[in-house]
N, C-alpha and C positions, 0 to 999 in steps of 0.2 A: 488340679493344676491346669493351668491355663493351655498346654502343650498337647494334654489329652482331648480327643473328641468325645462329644458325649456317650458315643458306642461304636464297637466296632463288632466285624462278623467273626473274626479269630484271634484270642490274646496267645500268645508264646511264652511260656518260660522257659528262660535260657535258652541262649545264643551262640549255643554252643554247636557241631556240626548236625545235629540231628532236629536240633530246631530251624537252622537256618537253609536244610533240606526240607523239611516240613514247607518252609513258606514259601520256597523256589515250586515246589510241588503243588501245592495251592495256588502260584501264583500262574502256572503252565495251563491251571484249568480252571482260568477268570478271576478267582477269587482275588481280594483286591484292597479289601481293607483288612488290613493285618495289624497289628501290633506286636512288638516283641522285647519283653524286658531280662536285659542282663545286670545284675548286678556287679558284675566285674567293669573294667574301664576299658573293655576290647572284647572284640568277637572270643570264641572260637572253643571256651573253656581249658580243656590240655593242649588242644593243637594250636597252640603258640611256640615263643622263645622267650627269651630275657637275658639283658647283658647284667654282667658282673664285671667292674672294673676291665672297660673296655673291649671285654667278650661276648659275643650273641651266641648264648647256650639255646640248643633244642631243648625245649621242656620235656617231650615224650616221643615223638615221632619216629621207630624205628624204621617201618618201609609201612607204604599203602599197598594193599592188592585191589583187587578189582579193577585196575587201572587198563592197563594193556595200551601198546603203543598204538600209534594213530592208525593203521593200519589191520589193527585188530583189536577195536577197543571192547574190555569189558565193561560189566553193569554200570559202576561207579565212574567208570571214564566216561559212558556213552549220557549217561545223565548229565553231567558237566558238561558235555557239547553242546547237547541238546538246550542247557540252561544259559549257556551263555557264560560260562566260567573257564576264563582260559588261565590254567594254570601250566608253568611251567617243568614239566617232567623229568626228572634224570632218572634214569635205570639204577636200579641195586645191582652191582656185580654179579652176585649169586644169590641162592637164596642161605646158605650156611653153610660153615664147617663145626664139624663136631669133633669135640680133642676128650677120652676119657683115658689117660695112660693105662689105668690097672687094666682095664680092659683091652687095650693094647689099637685102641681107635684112635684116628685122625684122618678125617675123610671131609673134603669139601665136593658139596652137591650145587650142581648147573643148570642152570633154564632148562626146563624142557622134560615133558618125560622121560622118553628115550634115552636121553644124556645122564638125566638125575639115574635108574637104571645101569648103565653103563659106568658111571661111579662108584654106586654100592659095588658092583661086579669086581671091580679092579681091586677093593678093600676086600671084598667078599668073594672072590672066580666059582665061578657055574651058577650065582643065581641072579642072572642079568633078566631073564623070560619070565620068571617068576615076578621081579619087583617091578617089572616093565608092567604086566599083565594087572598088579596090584593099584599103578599106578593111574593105568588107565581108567580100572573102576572106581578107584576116586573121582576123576575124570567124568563120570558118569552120574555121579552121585552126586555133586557138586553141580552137574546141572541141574536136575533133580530139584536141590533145595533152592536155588535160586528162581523158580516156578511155584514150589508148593509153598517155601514161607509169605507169599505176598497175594496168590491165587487160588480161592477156594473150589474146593473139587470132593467131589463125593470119594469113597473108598475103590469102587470099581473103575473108574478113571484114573487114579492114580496105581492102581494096578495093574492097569492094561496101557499104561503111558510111562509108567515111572517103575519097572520091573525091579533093576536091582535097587532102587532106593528101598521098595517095599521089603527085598532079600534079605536086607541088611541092617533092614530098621530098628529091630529090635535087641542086636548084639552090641558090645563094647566092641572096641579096636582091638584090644588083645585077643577077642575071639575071633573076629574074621581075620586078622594076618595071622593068627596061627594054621587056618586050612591053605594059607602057600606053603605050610613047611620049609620056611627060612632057615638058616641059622642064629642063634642068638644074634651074634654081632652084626648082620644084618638090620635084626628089628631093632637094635639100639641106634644104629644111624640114621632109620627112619621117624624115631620116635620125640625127637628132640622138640617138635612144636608143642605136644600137650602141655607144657608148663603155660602157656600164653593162655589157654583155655580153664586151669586150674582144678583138672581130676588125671589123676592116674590111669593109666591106661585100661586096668580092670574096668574102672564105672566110666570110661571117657567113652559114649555111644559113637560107635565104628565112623555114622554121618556127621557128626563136628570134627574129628578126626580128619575126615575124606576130605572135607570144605576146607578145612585150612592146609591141607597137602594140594589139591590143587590148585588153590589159590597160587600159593607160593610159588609153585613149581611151573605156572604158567608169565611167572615176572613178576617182580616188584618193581617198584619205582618210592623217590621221596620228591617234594617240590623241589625248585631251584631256589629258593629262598625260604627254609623248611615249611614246618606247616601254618609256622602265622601266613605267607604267602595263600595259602590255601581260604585261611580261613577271612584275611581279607580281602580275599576278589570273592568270596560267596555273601559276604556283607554288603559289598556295592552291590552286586547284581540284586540281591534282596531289595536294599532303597531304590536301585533304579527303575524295580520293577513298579514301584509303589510304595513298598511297608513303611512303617514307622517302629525307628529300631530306636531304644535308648537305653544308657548306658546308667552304671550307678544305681539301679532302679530292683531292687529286691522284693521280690514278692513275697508276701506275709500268708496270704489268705488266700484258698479260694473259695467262690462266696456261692453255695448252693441252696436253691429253695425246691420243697418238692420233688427230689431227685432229679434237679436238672441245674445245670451251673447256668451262674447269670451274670458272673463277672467275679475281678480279685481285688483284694487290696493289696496294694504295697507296702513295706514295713515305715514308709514314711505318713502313711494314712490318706493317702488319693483310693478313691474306688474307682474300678474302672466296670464299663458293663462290656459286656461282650456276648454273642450267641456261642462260641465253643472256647475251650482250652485246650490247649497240646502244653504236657506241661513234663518240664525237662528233667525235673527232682522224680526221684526213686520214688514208687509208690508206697514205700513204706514211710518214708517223709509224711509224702502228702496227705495219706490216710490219716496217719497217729498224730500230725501237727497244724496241716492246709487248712483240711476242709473245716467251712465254716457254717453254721454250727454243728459241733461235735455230729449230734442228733442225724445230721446226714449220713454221717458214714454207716454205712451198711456191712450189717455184720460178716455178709462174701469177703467183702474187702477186708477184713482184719484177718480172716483166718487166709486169704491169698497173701499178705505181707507174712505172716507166722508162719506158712506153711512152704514159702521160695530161701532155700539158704543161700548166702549171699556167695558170688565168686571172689575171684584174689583179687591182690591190690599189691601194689607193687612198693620196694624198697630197694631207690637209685641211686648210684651214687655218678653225677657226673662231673666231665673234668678237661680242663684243657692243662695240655702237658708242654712241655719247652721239647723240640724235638718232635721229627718227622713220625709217623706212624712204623715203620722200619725200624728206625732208630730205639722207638722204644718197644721193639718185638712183638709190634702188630701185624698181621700180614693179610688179614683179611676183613671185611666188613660185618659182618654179624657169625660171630662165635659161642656154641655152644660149648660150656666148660664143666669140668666136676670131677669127683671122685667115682662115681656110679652113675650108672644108666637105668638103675632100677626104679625107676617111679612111684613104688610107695614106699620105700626110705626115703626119696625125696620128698615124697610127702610125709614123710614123715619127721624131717628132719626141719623142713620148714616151718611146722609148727610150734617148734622151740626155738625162743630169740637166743637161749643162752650158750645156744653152743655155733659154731660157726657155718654157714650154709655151706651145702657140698654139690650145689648147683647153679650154675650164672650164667644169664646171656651177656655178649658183651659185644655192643654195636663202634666201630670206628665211623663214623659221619664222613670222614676224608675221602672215603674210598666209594664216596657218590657225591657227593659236592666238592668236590678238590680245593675250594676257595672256602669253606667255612668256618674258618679263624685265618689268623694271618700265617703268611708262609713261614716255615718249620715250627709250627706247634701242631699237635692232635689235638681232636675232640673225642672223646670216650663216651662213652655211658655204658657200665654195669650194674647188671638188674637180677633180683630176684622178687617173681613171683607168689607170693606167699597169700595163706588165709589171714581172715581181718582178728581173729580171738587174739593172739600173742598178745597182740599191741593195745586193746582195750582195755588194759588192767596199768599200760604203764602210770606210774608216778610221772607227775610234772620235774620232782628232782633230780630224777634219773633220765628223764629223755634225751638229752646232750649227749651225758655221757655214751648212751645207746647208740647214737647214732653216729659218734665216732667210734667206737669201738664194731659196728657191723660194716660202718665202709672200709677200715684199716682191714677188719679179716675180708672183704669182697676185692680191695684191691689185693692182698695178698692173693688169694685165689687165683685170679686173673695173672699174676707175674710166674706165678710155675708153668702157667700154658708161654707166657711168649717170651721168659727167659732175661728177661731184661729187667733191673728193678730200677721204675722212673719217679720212685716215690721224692725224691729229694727233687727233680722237676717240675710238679705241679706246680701248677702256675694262679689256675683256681680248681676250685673244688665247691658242689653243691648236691647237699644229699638230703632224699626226698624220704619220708613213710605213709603210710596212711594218712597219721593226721595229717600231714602236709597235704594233702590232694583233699583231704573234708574241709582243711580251712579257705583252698582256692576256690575249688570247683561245686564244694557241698555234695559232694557224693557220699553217698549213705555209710557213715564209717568208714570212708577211704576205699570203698570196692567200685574198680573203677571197670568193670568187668559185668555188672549185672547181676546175675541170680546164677548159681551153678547149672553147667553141663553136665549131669549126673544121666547114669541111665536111668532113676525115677523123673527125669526133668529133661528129657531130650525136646528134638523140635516139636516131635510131633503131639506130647504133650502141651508145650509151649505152645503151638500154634490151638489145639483143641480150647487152652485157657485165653488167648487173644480173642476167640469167639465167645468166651463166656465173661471176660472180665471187664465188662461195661457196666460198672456198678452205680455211677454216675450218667447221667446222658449228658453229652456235649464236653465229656472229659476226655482224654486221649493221650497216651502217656509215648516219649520220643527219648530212647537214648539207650545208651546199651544193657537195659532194662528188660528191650522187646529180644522178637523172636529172636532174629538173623543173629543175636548176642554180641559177640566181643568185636575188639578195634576199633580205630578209626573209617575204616569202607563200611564197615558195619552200620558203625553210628549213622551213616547218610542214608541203608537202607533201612534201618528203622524209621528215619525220621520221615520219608518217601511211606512207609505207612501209615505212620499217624496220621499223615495227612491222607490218603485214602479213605481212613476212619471217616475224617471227618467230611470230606466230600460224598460217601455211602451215605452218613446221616443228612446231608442236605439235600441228596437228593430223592432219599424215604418224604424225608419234610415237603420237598416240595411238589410231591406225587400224590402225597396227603392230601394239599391244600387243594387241587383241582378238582 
């Protein structure tokens, strides 16, 4: 096509936050001819909206971390300064309240260590020094991996720089809070994040654990105009720096000779060439379908797709209601709900569609964008977490029915925590599963989460296979795929890797050629 050059130095697939991190990253250090193909009709993949009958529903977006106010920005906000992406910020009120009746819980947790601490305490009296001290070495550990997933370093160095990460590297979460000697009902009010990462606290390694408790705990925020806002001021800033971003544009192929990529085709049949690829789709995509021809793919690469199980994928139901959040017995912004606090009945229970989940987050939007529907309605979203197997066997004839029959029990759920039944209010309703996210975004069977946090598959596994998994040269894969794993802050710092990839490889190349 007339629109493409005859080459460029970096092709993108998907334009979604971790490719369009990729090329803000690239473009920070020269790189300059870019290209980027999304085949959707807008940036951003999940981190959009979409109106329904005169409503702009959040697609996904329950809080960013990384962010930190202006005055103390983290990773993910300091990169956005630095990039020239000004997005608008509102704070999350808190980071959760957790409601489990039988267990006799209802505890809402506040910014800050110290505070979140002094929470549990008031649910929990005498172990304020304990979960303070717990929280802290998150705190720790969380630095830790924000250094070592992106910095390579010998074993001794990370030993003598990175102590308690190394302490704690090789246990689950269940094992290191058990040497505070809490009480149960303690570690249930602290434990409510594992479902976002998709392992039970047994195999959940102590460090993904520690990463998303500090994270949280040090502030969330969502845009002021959810995450399409996001994801279109990182699109401008991408064109203005240079790239060439097009939309509609599905990549079919990527086109490798020799073990080295030399460019892709589009499913429309343009070839494009190019010196490298950062490419958005799951490597199990791109191995078992991409590359082209077959013959390229390296037998590494089949047994790393066979041998990564995939993380959850979520099943939403959102909803604008007639009436105030109050009104319909919302009281707080992101709630943890259920029957049990035990985590492998919850995993356990999630992996059968046929009985009703007994666990749910449930984000109110109102209570950080105060204007995101019109005045006296709420916006809702409840979510459960779940693995991808249930749903791969469904029947085309039955999926309707499925999917009303698990939001009717999710919205039931939700109405014993806030007491108020707003069912005859809804106003809209749209409810998401797996396939739903495979047919937008093309994520590997609806796992929009990556490869599991297991303890066989912790970072530092993950990071040991980021060093060995260049089975292709001038390939580079960006999305919650890589290390850093889950979310949306995630997704950016992935995608800040792949482009490192690929700046390492140019400048090996261009130390060769002298």
């Amino acid at each position: 096509m007339d629109f493409y050059k005859p080459h460029y130095d970096v092709v993108i697939i998907g334009g979604g936050l971790a490719g369009m991190a990729s090329a803000l990253q690239l473009q920070a250090k020269g790189v300059k001819d870019i290209l980027i193909l999304e085949k959707h009709n807008m940036p951003g993949g999940l981190a959009t909206d979409y109106v329904r009958n005169g409503f702009e529903m959040e697609a996904s977006l329950h809080e960013m971390m990384s962010i930190g106010p202006k005055n103390a920005r983290l990773k993910v906000g300091r990169f956005f300064d630095e990039m020239g992406v000004d997005v608008d910020w509102l704070p999350v009120p808190e980071p959760y309240r957790v409601v489990v009746p039988k267990a006799g819980i209802d505890a809402v947790l506040h910014d800050g260590y110290e505070q979140a601490a002094r929470d549990v305490d008031k649910a929990c009296p005498g172990t304020f020094e304990k979960v303070y001290e717990l929280l802290k070495l998150c705190r720790r550990v969380y630095d830790s991996m924000d250094i070592i997933s992106v910095t390579p370093m010998s074993k001794l160095k990370m030993l003598r720089e990175h102590p308690d990460f190394v302490r704690v590297a090789g246990y689950s979460a269940t094992e290191v809070i058990k040497t505070f000697d809490l009480p149960q009902k303690a570690v249930d009010i602290l434990t409510p994040y594992w479902i976002y990462v998709g392992e039970p606290m047994d195999n959940l390694p102590f460090t993904i654990y520690a990463y998303c408790m500090a994270d949280y705990f040090a502030g969330s925020f969502v845009p002021r105009h959810r995450s399409h806002e996001m994801s279109m001021k990182m699109q401008r800033r991408v064109e203005e720096n240079g790239a060439q971003f097009e939309f509609r544009q599905e990549v079919d192929k990527i086109l490798v000779k020799n073990g080295r990529v030399r460019g892709v085709r589009t499913r429309r049949g343009d070839e494009i060439a190019c010196d490298y690829v950062i490419c958005g789709a799951y490597p199990n995509r791109a191995y078992t379908q991409m590359i082209e021809p077959k013959s390229e793919v390296p037998e590494g690469a089949v047994k790393f797709v066979n041998g990564n199980r995939l993380n959850v994928c979520p099943v939403s139901v959102m909803l604008v209601i007639e009436g105030t959040p109050e009104e319909n017995g919302i009281t707080n912004y992101n709630t943890f709900s259920g029957e049990t606090m035990d985590t492998n009945e919850i995993w356990r229970n999630s992996r059968n569609i046929t009985e009703p989940y007994n666990f749910i987050t449930t984000v109110c939007l109102n209570y950080a964008v105060p204007d995101c529907v019109p005045e006296g309605y709420t916006h809702l979203s409840i979510t459960n977490l779940v693995p991808v197997d249930p749903f791969l066997n469904v029947k085309e004839e039955e999926y309707y029915d499925l999917k009303r029959r698990l939001a009717n029990e999710m919205i039931e759920e939700y109405i014993k925590v806030g007491g108020v039944d707003f069912r005859s209010r809804i106003a809209e309703i749209e409810v998401s599963t797996p396939m739903t996210i495979s047919h937008y975004v093309g994520a590997w069977k609806g796992s929009i989460y990556g490869y599991s946090h297991s303890m066989d598959n912790h970072v530092i596994a993950k990071k040991a296979m980021m060093a060995e998994d260049h089975f292709i040269e001038g390939l580079e894969f960006a999305g919650a795929h890589g290390v850093a794993g889950d979310g949306q802050g995630t997704q950016i710092t992935n995608g800040r890797a792949a482009a490192k990839g690929v700046l390492d490889a140019m400048a090996k190349k261009e130390a060769a050629a002298k």
